[in-house]
N, C-alpha and C positions, 0 to 999 in steps of 0.2 A: 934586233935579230931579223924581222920578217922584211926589212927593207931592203936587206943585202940580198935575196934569197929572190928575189923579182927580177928580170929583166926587160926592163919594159922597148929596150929598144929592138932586141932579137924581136917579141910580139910584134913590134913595128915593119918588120922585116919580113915575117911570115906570113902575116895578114898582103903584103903587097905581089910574093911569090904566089901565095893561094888564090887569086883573084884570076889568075889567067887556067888557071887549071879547072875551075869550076865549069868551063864550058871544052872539056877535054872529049877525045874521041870514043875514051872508054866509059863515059855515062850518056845515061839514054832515059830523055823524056819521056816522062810516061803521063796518063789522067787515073784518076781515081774509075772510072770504067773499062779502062785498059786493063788495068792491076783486080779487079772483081775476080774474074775469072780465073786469073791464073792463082790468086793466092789460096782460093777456094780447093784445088787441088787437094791443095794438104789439109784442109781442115777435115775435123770429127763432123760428125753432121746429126744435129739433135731432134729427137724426136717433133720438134716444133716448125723444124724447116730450116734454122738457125744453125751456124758456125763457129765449131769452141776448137781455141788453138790452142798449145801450152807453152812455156816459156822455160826457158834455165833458169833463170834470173829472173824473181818473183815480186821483189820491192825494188825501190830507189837507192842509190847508190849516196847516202848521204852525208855520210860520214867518208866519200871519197870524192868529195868535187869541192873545187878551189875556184876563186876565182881573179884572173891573172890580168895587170893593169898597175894604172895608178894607187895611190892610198886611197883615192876617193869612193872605188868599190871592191876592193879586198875585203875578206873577211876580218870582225876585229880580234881573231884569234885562231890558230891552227890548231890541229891535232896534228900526234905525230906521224901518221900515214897520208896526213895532207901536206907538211911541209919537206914529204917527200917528194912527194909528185910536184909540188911546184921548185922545189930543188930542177927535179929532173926534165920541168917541162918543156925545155929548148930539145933535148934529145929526141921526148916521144914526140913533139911537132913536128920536128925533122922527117921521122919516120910516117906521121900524119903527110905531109908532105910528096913522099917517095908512093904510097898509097893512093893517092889521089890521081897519082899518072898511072898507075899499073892495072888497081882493083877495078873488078865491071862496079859500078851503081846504078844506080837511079835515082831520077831525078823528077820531084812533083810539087808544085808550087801550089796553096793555096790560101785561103785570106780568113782574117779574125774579126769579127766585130760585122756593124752595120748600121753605119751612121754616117753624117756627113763629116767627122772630123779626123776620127782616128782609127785605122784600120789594118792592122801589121800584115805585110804579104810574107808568110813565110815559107820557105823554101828550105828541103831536105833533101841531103844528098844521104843514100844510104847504100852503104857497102851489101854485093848481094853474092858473095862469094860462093854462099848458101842460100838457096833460094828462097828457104823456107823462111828467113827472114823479111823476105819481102811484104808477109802481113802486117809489118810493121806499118810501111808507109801505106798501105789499104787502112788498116785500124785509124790511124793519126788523121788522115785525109779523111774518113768519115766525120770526124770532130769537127772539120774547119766548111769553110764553101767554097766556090769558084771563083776564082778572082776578077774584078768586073770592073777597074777603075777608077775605085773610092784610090781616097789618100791612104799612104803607108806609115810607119816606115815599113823598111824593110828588114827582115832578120832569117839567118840561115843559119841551119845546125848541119854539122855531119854525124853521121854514125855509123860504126864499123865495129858491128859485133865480133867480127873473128880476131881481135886483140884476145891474147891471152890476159885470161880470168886474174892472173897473178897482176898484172897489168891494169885491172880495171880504175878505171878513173873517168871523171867527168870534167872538160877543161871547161871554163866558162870565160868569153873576153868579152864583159859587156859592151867596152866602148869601141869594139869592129861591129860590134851587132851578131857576136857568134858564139857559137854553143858546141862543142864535138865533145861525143860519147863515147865509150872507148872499152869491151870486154863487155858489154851486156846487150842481152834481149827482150829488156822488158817496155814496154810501152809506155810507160809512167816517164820515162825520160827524155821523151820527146815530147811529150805533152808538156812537162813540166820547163823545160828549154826552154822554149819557145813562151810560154805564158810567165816566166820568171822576166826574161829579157823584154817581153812587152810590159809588164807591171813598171820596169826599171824607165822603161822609156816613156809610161803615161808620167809618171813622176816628173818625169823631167819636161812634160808637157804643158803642165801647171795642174793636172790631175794627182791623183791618188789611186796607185794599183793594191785593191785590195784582194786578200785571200777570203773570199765570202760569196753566200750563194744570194741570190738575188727572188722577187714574187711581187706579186701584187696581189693583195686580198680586196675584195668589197666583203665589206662587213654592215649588217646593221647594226645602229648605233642606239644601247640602251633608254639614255636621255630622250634624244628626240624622235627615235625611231624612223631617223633616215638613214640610207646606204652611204656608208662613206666607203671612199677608195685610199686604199695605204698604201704603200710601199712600204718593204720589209727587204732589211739586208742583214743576212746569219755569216756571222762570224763563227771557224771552228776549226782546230785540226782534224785532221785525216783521223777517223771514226769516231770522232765524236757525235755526229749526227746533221750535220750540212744538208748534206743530199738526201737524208730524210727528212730533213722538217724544209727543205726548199718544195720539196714536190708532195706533202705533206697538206689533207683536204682541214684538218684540225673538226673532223664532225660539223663543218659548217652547214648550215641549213640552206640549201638550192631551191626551197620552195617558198622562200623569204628574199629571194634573189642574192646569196650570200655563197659567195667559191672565192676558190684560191687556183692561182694561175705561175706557174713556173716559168721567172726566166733566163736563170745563172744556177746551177749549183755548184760552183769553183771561184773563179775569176770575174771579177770585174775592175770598171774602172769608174771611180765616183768622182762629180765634178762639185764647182762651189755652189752651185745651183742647185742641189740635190738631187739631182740623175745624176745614174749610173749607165756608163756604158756596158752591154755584154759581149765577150770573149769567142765563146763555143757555139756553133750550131745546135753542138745535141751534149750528150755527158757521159761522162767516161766514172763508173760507178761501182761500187764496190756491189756482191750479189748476195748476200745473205742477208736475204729477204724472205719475210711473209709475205702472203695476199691478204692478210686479217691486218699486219702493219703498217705495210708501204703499199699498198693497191695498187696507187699509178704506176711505181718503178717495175712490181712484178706484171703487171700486163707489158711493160716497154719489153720486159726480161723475157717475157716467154713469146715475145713478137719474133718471127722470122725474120726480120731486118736484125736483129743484135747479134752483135759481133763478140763471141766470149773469149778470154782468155782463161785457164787454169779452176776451170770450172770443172765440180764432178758430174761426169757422161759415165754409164755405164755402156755397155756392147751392146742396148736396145736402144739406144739413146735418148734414154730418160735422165732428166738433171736431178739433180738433190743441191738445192744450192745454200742446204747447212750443212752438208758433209763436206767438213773443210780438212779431213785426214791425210790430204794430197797437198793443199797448198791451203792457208789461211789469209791468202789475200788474191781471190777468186773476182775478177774485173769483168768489167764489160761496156761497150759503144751502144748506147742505146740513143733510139731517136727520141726528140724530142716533140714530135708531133703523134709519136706513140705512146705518150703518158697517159692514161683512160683510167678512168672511176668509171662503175657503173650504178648506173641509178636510172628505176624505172624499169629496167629489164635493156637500158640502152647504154652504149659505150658513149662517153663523153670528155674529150679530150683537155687536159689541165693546162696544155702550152700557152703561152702567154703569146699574146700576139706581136710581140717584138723582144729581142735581146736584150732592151736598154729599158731602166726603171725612166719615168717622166720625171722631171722636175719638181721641186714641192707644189711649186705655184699650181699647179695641173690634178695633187691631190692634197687628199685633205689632211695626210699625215706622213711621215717619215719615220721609220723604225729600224734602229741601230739595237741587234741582237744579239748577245755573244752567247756562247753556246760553251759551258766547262764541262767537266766530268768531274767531278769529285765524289767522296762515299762518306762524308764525315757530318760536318755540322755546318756545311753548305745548302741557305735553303733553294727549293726548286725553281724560284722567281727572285729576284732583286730587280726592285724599279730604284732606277737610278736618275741621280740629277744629270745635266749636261758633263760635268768636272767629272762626274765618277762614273762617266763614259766613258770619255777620254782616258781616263784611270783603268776603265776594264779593257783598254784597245791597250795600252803601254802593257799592262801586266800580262795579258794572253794566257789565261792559267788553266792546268787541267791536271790530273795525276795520271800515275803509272797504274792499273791494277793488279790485284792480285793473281788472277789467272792469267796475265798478260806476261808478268815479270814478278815469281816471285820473290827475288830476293830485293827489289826497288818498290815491290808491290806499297802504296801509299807518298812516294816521292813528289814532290810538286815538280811540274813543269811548265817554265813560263815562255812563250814567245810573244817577242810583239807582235802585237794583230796576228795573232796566232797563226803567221807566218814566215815558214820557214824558209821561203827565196829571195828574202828582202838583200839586195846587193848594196852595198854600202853603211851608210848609218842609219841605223836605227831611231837614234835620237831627231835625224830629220823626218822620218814615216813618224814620228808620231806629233811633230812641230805642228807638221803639215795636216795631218788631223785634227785637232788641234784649232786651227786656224779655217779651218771646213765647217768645225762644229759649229764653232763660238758664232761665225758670221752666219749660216743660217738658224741659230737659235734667235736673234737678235732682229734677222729677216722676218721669221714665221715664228712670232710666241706660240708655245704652246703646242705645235704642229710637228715636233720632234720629240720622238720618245726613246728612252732608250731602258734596254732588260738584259740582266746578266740570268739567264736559265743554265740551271743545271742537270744534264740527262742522266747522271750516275745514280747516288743514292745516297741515303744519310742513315746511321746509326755504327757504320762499321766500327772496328776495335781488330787493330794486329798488335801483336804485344811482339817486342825484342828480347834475346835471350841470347846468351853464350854456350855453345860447343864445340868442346875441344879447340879453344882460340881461335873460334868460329865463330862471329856475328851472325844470328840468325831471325829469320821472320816466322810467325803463325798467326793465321788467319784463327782470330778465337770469335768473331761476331762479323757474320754477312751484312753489307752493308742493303739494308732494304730500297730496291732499285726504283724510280719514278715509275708507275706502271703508266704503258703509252700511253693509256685515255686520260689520264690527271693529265699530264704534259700538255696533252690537246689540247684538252679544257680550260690549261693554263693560257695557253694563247689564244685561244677564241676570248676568253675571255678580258684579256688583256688590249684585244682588238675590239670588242663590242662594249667597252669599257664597264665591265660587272664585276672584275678581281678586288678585290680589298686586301690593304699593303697596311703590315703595325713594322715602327721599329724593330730591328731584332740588332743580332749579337754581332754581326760587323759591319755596324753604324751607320745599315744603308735599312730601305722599308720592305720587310720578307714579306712573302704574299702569307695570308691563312684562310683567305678563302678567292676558290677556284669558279669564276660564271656559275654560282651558287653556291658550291659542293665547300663547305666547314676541311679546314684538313688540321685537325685539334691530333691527329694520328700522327703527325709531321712535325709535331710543336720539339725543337731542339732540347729544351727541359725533361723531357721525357724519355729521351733518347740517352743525353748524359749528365752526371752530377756538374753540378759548376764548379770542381775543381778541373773535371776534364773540359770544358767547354773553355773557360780559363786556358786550360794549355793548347787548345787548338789556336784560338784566336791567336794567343802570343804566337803561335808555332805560323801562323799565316803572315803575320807581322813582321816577324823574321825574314822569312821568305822574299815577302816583297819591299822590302826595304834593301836587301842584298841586290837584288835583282832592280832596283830603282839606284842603286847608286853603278851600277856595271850601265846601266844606259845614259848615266846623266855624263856620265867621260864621252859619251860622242854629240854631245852637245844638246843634251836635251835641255828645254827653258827653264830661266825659276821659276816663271807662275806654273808650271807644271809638277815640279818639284813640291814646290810649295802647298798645291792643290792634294798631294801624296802624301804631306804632313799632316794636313790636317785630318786625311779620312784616314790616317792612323790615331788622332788622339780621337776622333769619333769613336774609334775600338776599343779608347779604353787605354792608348796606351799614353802613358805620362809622362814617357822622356822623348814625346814628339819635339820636333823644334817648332818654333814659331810661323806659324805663315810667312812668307815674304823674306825670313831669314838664311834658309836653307839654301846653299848653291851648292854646283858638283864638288868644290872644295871640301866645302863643311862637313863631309861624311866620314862616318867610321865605321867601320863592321860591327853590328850589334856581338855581347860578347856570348859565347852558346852556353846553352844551363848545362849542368851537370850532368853525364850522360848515366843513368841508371841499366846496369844490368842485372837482367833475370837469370836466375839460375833455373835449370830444365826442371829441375826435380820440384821445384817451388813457381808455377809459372804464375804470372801476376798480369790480368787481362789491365792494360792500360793504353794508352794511345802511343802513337809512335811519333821518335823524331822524326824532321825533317831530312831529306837528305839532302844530298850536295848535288847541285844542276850547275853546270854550265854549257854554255848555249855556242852553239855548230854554227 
């Protein structure tokens, strides 16, 4: 079905037509100095000095962008509002097209990264029909720098908000190197363009574009009471805590010579040497923030350089940036040399002194971090071998909440490498991992760590019930959330090596105690009988065995496969297959237990099934 539904030779045909129009009479070069002033026009202006804009269009467009080409980077499944748009896509190109010679834009180039190797120049044409869209390309062009001469490639998006809404859609043609947005205002689309399409092309670099934020800690070290220097790469979707634990001091001690330094909280690109390239100049961040939780980010926040969007300003323009009643996903450009702790009575800035993590050989450790949400009987730490690394980048797991969604509230959600602009297969982003790992574990014993942290919480209980041939949810037990300074504590300690890890209940080593602090409070037993702990496990098991055999069709390896059997019979379960036996073949959908409903009038506090995910 989806093969007839492609044209890849019209693409062929439009990308040749759009090339001479890019340099038309009706767009006009602009700098990010140019665009200062005029976009500032329209902004709110906040009590701090600072510029909050607001937008129509609040979130990403995700569930409407396709991406149009070969089989080798189409998505490996549509929705059906996506296989309409790529139905239709030669029409609105056409129209894309017709556009291009008529609408005013503008046009601003600027560059990613800062290295000798890989450096995207990317270039945005953006429809300005309304002018007040123009802080688009002010916003986006904060993010990046001036282009100077490093190596490219090159990548160009268009975007033309005044498509009707009905209409919105996001075309992506990775292999022109292009990206146009179509019916939205929100800034997350240009960012994410442009850093989707560079991810796609480190890959095909002999890199690895990950979704992860990047740091380097010095830490002192327990044993011998010297400073080690780590690098630390967090893995996480969108709110689970990235860009709070990337610029994140974890209570380290400054007067032991012991900080934490920021230098990616999104994008990078990791090579087999264990640097990582970085992306961003500065970070584009979500604002609901403390000064008691996130210091550095609320000093970057209430800096007169941040650039807001859909933030609450009242008419004195004072912010409240937990009063999310207007929009609950309240962004902002903050610099990155404006991230400050203060200590001593003095401002002291967390920016890391370059974009890119160094190599292992340069420090004394590498940390691969994945970062879930869950509220169940997931503990707050898992140290993991190498294999059940690689195992936490394939699986990408996290849940829906209850306040978030409640009728999904509890559903697992997996991505790989818990990102969701991976163009093509999936099963080669994690090959390719994979083969990163293995080779610098084997380089540097001992000098690669890896931690599945969970910032949710453990003890919850939603019990399922029937009305009126209604499937329904209740939240009967709040799940008791990591308080931040455990979390902290968790990774200082993790990094000055004082945590202590016992076996626990899915066959990896749970921490129980935190750089000193007993967490006997946290103990899983305590929390539920082992008949529910029992049906969680199996219900995780489930899970990711559904979701291990949906990747192992785009070619994921055996030894990888293999390595996913066995840390399921670690769990306990017994109709694992064998190591080394298991191929994409071999699979069957596990078969589901009996679905038990609760009548309202008799409700019965017990854990919930799984639900059904599949992946965009």
């Amino acid at each position: 079905m989806a093969k007839d539904i492609y044209n890849n030779d019209y693409y062929k045909k439009f990308h040749e037509q759009l090339v001479p129009l890019l340099n038309g009479p009706n767009i006009k070069e602009v700098s990010l100095k140019w665009l200062e002033a005029r976009v500032k026009e329209y902004a709110q202006k906040t009590n701090y000095g600072s510029s909050v804009w607001r937008s129509v269009q609040s979130s990403r467009l995700a569930a409407k962008t396709v991406y149009l080409g070969s089989e080798a980077v189409r998505l490996p499944s549509l929705l059906p509002y996506q296989e309409k748009v790529v139905k239709n896509a030669p029409d609105e190109l056409e129209k894309v097209l017709f556009w291009m010679k008529t609408l005013p834009f503008i046009k601003i180039t600027r560059q990613m990264g800062n290295n000798p190797d890989y450096n995207p120049v990317c270039t945005l044409y953006l429809s300005v029909g309304d002018w007040r869209n123009s802080r688009l390309a002010y916003m986006w062009g904060s993010l990046l720098d001036e282009p100077c001469g490093r190596p490219g490639p090159a990548i160009t998006m268009i975007h033309i908000p005044e498509e009707h809404q009905s209409r919105q859609q996001i075309l992506t043609m990775p292999e022109f190197n292009l990206n146009i947005c179509l019916g939205s205002d929100y800034l997350g689309e240009d960012k994410k363009g442009f850093l989707r399409q560079a991810m796609w092309l480190a890959d095909e670099h002999g890199m690895l574009g990950l979704h992860a934020g990047s740091k380097v800690v010095v830490a002192r070290d327990a044993k011998s009471n010297e400073l080690k220097k780590h690098g630390v790469i967090l893995f996480g979707m969108t709110a689970t805590g990235k860009s709070t634990w990337s610029c994140h001091q974890l209570e380290m001690d400054p007067k032991r010579g012991e900080m934490t330094y920021a230098s990616q909280d999104d994008i990078c690109f990791l090579k087999d040497d264990g640097s990582a390239y970085g992306s961003e100049h500065n970070f584009y961040v979500k604002t609901d923030v403390r000064k008691s939780d996130q210091e550095a980010m609320y000093y970057a926040l209430t800096h007169k350089s941040a650039l807001l969007e859909n933030v609450m300003v009242d008419a004195k323009g004072n912010i409240d940036f937990l009063d999310e009643s207007l929009c609950g996903n309240g962004r902002a450009v903050v610099r990155m040399d404006k991230l400050f702790i203060e200590r001593e009575g003095k401002l002291i800035s967390i920016a890391a002194d370059s974009l890119n993590l160094p190599s292992l050989d340069k420090n004394d450790a590498l940390w691969f971090a994945f970062i879930t949400r869950r509220n169940t009987i997931m503990p707050f730490s898992q140290q993991l071998t190498p294999e059940q690394g690689v195992l936490a980048y394939l699986f990408g797991e996290s849940t829906l909440s209850f306040a978030a969604n409640p009728e999904k509230a509890g559903d697992s959600v997996r991505i790989v490498g818990t990102d969701d602009f991976i163009i093509g297969s999936r099963g080669r982003k994690v090959n390719r991992f994979y083969d990163i790992i293995m080779k610098l574990v084997n380089r540097f014993p001992g000098q690669v760590q890896f931690r599945l942290y969970n910032t949710g919480g453990m003890g919850e209980i939603i019990e399922e019930y029937e009305e009126r041939g209604v499937q329904q949810k209740r939240l009967v037990r709040k799940a008791e959330r990591v308080p931040l300074d455990l979390m902290a504590a968790i990774q200082r300690g993790d990094l000055r090596g004082t945590n202590k890890y016992e076996k626990g209940v899915l066959g990896t080593m749970s921490i129980v105690e935190a750089d000193g602090r007993r967490m006997d409070e946290w103990d899983v037993h305590k929390l539920y009988s082992p008949e529910q702990i029992d049906y969680y496990v199996k219900d995780i098991i489930r899970g990711r065995r559904a979701f291990l055999e949906e990747i192992a069709k785009e070619g994921l390896r055996p030894e990888i496969i293999a390595a996913a059997e066995r840390s399921f019979r670690a769990m306990g379960d017994v109709t694992a297959r064998k190591a080394g036996v298991a191929t994409p073949q071999s699979f069957a959908p596990s078969a589901p237990e009996p679905r038990v409903i609760v009548q309202r009038e008799e409700p019965v506090a017990r854990p919930k099934r799984p639900g059904v995910w599949r992946w965009r």
